[in-house]
Backbone as a ProteinNet text record, in pm:
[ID]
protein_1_A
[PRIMARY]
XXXXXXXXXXXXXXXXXXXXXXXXXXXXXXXXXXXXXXXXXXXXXXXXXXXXXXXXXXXXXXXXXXXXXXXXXXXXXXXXXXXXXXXXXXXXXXXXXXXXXXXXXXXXXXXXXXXXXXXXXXXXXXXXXXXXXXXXXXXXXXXXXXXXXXXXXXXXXXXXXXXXXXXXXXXXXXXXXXXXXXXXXXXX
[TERTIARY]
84.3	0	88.6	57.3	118.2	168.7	300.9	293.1	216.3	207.3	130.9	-16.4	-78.6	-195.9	-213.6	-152	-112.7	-57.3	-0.1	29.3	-118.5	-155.2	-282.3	-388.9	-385.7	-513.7	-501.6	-319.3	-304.1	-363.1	-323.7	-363.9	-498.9	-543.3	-709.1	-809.1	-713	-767.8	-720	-643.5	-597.4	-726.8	-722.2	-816.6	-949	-999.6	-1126.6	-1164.4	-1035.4	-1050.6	-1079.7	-1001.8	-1012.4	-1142.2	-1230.6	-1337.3	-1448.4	-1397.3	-1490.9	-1530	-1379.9	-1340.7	-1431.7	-1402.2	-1499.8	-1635.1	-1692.5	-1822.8	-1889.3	-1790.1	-1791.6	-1824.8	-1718.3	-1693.8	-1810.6	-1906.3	-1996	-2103	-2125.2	-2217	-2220	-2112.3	-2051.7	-2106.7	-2123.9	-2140.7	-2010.6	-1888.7	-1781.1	-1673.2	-1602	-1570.2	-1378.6	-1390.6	-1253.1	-1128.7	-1178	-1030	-952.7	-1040	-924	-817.7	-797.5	-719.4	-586.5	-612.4	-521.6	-347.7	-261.9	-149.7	-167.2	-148	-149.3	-9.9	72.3	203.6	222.1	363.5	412	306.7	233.2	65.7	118.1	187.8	207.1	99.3	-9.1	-194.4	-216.1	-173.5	-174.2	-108.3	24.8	83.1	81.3	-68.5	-109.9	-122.3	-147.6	-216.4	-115.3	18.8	134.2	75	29.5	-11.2	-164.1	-245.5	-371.4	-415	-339.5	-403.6	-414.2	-350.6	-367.2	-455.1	-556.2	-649.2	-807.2	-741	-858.1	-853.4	-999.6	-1022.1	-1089.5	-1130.8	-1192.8	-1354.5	-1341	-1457.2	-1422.5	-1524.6	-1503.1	-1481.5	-1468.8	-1383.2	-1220.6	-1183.3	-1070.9	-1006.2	-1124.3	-1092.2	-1034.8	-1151.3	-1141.4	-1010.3	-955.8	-888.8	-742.5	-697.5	-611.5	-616.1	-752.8	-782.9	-701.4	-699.2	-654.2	-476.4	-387.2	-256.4	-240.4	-296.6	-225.2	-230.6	-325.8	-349.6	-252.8	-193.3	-131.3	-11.5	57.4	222	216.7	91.2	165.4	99.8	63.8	42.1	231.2	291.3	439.6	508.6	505.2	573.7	581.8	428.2	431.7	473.1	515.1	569	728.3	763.9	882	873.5	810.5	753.5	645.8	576.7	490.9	598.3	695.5	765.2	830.4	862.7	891.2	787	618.7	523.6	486.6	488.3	435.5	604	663.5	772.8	805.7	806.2	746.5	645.9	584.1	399.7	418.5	456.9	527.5	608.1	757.9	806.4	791.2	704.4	650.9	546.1	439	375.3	423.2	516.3	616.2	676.9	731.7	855.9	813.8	696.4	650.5	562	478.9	366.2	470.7	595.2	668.9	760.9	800.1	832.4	734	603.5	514.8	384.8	404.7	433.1	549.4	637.1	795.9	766.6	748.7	775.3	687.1	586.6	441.3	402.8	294.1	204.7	164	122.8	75.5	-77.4	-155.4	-307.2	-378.9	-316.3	-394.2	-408.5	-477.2	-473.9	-494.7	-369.4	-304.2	-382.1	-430	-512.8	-476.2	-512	-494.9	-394.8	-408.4	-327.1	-218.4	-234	-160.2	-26.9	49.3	182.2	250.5	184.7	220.4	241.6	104.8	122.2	270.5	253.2	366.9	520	515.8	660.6	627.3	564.9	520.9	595.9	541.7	596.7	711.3	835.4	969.6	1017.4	929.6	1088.4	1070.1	947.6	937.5	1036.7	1036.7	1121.2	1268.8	1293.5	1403.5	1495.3	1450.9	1456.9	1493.6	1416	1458.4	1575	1573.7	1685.4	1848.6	1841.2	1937.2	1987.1	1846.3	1900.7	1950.9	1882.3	1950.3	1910.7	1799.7	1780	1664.4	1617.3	1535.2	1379.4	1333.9	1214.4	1177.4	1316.5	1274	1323	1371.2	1377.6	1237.9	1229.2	1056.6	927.9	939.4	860	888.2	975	1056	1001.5	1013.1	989.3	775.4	780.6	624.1	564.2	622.5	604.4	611.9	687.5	680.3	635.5	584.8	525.3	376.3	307.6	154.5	120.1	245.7	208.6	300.8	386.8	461.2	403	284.3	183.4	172.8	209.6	239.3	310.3	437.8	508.5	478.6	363.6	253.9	177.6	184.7	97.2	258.7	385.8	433.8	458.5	388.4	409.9	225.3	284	138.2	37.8	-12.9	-92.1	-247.8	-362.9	-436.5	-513.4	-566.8	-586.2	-663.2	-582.4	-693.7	-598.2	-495	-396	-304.7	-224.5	-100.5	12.6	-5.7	107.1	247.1	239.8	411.8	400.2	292.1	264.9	322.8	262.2	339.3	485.8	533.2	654.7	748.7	722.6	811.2	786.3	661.3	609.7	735.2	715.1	830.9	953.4	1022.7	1157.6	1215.6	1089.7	1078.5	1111.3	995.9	1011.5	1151.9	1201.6	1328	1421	1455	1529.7	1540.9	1437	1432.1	1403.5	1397.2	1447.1	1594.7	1665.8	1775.2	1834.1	1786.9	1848.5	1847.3	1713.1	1671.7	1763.9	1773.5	1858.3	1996.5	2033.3	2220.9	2244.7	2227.5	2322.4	2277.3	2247.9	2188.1	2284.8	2309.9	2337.2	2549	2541.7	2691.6	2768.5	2646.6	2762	2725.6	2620.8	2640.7	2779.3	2811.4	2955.1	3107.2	3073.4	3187.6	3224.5
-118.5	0	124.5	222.2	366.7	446.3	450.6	490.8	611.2	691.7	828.2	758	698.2	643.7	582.7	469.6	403.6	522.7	580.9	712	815.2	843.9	921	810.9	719.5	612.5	615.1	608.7	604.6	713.8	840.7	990.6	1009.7	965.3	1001.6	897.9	737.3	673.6	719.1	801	851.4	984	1038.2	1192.5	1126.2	984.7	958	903.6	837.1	797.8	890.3	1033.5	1099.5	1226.2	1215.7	1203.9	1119.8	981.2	904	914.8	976.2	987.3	1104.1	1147.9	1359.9	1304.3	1217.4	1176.9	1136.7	996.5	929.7	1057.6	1146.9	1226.7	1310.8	1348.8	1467.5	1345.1	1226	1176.5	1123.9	1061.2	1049.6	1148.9	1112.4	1198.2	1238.7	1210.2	1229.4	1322.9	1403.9	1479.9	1421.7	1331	1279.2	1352.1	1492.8	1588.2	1557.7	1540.9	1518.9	1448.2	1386.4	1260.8	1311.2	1453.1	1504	1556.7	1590.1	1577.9	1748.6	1745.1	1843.4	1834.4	1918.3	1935	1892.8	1804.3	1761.8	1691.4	1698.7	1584.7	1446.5	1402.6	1222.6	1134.2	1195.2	1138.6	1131.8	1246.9	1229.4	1191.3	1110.3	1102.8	999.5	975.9	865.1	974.2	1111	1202.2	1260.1	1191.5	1206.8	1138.2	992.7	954.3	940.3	994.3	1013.9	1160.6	1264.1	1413.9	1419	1407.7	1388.7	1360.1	1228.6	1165.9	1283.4	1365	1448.2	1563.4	1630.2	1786.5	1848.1	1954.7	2038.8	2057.2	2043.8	2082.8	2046.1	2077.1	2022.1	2084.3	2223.3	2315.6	2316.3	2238.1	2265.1	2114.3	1959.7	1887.8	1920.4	2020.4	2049.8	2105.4	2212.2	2272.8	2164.9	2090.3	1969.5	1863.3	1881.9	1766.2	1736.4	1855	1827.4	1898.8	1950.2	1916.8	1817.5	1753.1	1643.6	1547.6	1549.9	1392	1471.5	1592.3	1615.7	1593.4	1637.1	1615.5	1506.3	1428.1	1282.9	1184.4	1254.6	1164.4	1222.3	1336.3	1341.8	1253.4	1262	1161.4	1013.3	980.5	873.9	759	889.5	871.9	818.9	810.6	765.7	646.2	581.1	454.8	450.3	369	354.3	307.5	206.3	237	358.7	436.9	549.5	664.6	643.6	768.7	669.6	540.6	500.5	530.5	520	590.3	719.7	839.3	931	983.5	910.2	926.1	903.3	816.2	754	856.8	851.1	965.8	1048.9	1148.6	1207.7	1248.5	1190.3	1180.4	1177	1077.4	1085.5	1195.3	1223.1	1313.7	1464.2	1499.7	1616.9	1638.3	1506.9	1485.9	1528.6	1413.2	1413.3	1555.9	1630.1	1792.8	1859.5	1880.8	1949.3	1925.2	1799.7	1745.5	1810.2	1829.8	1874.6	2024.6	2092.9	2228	2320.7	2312.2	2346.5	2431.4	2540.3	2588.3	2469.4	2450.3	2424.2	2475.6	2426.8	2426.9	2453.5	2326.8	2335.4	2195	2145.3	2022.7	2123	2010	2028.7	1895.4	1977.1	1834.7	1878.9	1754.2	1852.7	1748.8	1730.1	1659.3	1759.5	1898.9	2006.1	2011.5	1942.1	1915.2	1791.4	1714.6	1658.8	1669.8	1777.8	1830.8	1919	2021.8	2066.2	2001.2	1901.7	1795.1	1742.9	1679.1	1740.9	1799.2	1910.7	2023.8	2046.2	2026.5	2102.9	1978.2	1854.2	1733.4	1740.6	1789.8	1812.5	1914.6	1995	2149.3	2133.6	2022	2022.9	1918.4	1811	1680.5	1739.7	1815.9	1832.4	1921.2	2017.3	2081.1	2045.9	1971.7	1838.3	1747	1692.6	1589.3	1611.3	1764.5	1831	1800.5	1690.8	1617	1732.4	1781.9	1832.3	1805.1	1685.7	1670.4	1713.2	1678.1	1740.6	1869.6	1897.5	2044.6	2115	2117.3	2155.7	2132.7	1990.4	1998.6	2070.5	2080.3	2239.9	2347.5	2416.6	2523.7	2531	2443	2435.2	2428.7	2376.5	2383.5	2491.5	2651.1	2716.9	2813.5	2819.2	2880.4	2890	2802.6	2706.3	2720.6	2682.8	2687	2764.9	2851.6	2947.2	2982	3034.6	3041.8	3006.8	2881.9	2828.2	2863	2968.5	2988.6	3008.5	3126	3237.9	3168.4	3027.5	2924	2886.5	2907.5	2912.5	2963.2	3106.2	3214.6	3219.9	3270.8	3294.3	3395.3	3305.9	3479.8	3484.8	3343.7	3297.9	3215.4	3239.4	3189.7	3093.3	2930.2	2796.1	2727.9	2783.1	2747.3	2664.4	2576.3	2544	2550.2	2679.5	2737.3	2598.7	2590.5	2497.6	2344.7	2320	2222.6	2256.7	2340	2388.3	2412.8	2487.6	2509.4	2368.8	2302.7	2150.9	2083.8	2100	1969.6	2028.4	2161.9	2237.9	2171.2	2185.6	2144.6	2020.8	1917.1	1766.3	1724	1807.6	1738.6	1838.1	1932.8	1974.3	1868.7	1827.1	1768.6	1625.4	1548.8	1433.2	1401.2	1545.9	1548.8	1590.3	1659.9	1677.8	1542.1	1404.2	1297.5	1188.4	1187.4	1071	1132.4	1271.9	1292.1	1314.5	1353	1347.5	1241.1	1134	1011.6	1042.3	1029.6	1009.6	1142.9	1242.7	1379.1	1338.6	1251.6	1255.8	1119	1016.7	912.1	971.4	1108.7	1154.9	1188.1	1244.4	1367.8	1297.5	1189	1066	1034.8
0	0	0	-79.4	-99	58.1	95.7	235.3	289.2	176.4	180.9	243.6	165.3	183.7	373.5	350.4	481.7	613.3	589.8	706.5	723.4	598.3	618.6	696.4	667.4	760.8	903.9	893.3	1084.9	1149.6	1081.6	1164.2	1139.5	1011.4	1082.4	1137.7	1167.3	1260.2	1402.9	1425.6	1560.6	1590	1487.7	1521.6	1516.8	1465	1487.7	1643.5	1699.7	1823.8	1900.8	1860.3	1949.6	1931.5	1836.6	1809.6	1914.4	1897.2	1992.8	2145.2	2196.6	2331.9	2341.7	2280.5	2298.4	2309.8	2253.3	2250.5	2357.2	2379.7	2515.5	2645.7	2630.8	2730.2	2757	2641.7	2640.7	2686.2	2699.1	2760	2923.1	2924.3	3067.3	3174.5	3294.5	3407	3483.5	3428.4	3444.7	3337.9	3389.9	3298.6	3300.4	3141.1	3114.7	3116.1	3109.9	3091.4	3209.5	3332.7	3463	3446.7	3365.6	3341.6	3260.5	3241.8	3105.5	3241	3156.8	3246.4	3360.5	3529	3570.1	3635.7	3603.1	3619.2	3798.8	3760.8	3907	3985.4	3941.7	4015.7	3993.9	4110.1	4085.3	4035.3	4111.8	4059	3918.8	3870.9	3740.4	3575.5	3662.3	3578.6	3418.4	3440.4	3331.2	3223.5	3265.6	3166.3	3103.1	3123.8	3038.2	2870.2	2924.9	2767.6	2751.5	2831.9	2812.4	2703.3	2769.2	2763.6	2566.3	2515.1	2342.4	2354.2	2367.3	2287.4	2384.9	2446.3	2522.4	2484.9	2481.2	2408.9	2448.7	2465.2	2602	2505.6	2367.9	2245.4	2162.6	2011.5	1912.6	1842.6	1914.7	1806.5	1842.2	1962.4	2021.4	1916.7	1919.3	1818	1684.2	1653.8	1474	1443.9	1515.7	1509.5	1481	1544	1577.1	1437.4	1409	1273.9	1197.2	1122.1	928.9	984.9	1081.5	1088.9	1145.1	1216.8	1236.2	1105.9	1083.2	968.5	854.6	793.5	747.3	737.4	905	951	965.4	984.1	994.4	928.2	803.9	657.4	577.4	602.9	562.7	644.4	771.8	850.5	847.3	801.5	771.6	616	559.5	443.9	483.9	538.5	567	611	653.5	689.1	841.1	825.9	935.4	1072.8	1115.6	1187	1244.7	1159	1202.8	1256.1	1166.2	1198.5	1363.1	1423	1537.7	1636.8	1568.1	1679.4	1740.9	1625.8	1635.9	1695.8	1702.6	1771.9	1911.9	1931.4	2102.7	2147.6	2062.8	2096.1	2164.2	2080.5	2086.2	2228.9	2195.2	2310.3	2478.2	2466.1	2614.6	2682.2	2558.4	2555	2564.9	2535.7	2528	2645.9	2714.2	2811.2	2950.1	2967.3	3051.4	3078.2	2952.8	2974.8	3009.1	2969.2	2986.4	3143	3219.9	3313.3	3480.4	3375.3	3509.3	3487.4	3340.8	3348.2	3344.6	3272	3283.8	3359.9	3386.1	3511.5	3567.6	3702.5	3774.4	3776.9	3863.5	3877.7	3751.7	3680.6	3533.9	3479.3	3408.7	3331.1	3166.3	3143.8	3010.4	2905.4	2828.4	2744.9	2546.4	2484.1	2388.6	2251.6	2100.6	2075.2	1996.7	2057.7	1992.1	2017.2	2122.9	2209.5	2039	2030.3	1975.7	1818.7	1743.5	1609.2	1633.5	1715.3	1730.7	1687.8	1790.1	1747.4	1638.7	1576	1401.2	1324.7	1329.2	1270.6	1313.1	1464	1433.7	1355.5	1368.3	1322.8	1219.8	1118	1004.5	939	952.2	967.5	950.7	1094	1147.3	1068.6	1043.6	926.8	830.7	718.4	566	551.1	666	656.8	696.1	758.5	824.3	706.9	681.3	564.7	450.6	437.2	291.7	142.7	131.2	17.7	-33	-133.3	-241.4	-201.9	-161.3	-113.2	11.4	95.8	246.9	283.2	213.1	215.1	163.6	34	-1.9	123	149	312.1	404.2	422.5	510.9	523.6	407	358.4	341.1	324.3	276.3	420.7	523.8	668.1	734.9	660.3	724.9	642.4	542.9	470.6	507.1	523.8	521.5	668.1	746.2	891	968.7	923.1	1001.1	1098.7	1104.4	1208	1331	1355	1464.8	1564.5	1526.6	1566.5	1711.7	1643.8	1757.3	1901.8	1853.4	1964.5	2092.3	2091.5	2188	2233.6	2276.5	2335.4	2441.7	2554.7	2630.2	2606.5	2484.8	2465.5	2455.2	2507.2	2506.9	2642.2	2774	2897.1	2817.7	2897.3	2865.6	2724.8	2700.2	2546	2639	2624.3	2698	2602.9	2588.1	2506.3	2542.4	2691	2711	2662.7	2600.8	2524.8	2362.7	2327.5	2210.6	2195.4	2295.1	2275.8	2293.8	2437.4	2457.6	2335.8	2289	2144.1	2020.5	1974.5	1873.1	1913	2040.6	2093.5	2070.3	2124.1	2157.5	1967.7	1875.5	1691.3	1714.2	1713.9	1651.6	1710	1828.3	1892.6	1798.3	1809.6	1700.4	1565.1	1443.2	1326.1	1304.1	1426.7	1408.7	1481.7	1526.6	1550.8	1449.1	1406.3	1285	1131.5	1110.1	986.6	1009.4	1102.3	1113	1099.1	1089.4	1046.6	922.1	847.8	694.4	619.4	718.3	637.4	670.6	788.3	826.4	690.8	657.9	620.4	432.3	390.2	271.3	237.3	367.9	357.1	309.2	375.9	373.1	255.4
[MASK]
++++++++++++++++++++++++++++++++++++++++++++++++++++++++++++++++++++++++++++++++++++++++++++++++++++++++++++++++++++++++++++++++++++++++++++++++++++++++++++++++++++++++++++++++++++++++++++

């Protein structure tokens, strides 16, 4: 199957789950966000890999939709091993920073931590690797979604902006790990 194809199925079988959960949640007599990560809360530390698949609305969903299934219909173009490693990655790595460094007296929910790391390893990758295609993704990443930039800065009560920013850090950190070998044994 076309990896393009196969990567686009994963991300919008991920944004449908998390579709379902919103559903679940708006019927429930329980409100699932508790579960999402609240910094330094030992109680809560499941909501390291919970808080993604949770959304405060469905405009807070919509919004999340079509980049994710985007960055990680490109991501997953590289192979599906890599878009579920990434995804893990990801998720940990950004839950567990945003977890230690975060405000306090807040639950952080949201699968925007993670589009974020998305977008820097996207960014951060083509320019690393240096090759013609990932460079164009690069550039088309900050062209299309430069925008983003604006979401790691505090400029919105109820945003977890430090979701955005650790998520940017967390993808720059691991497109500049997955393409330096590839860009070091070109040079050779």
């Amino acid at each position: 199957m076309n990896r393009y194809l196969l990567a686009g199925k994963y991300s919008a079988g991920i944004m449908l789950f998390c579709s379902m959960v919103l559903m679940v949640n708006a019927v429930l007599p329980m409100d699932l966000n508790q579960f999402g990560i609240v910094p330094r809360s030992f109680d809560h530390l499941s909501g390291i890999f919970m808080a993604p698949f949770l959304h405060g609305s469905w405009l807070h969903l919509l919004s999340n939709f079509l980049p994710f299934i985007v960055f990680g219909t490109l991501i997953g173009a590289q192979g599906s091993k890599r878009f579920w490693l990434l995804f893990l990655l990801h998720i940990s790595s950004t839950g567990m920073l945003v977890w230690l460094f975060a405000r306090g007296n807040s639950v952080h929910i949201g699968m925007s931590g993670v589009i974020y790391a998305f977008w820097g390893y996207l960014i951060v990758y083509g320019f690393v690797r240096g090759k013609i295609l990932h460079l164009v993704i690069s550039l088309l990443m900050l062209i299309f979604y430069g925008g983003l930039v604006f979401g790691v800065f505090p400029t919105k009560f109820g945003v977890s902006f430090e979701s955005h920013l650790l998520g940017a850090l967390v993808g720059a950190a691991s497109g500049y790990y997955f393409a330096k070998p590839v860009a070091q044994h070109r040079a050779l």
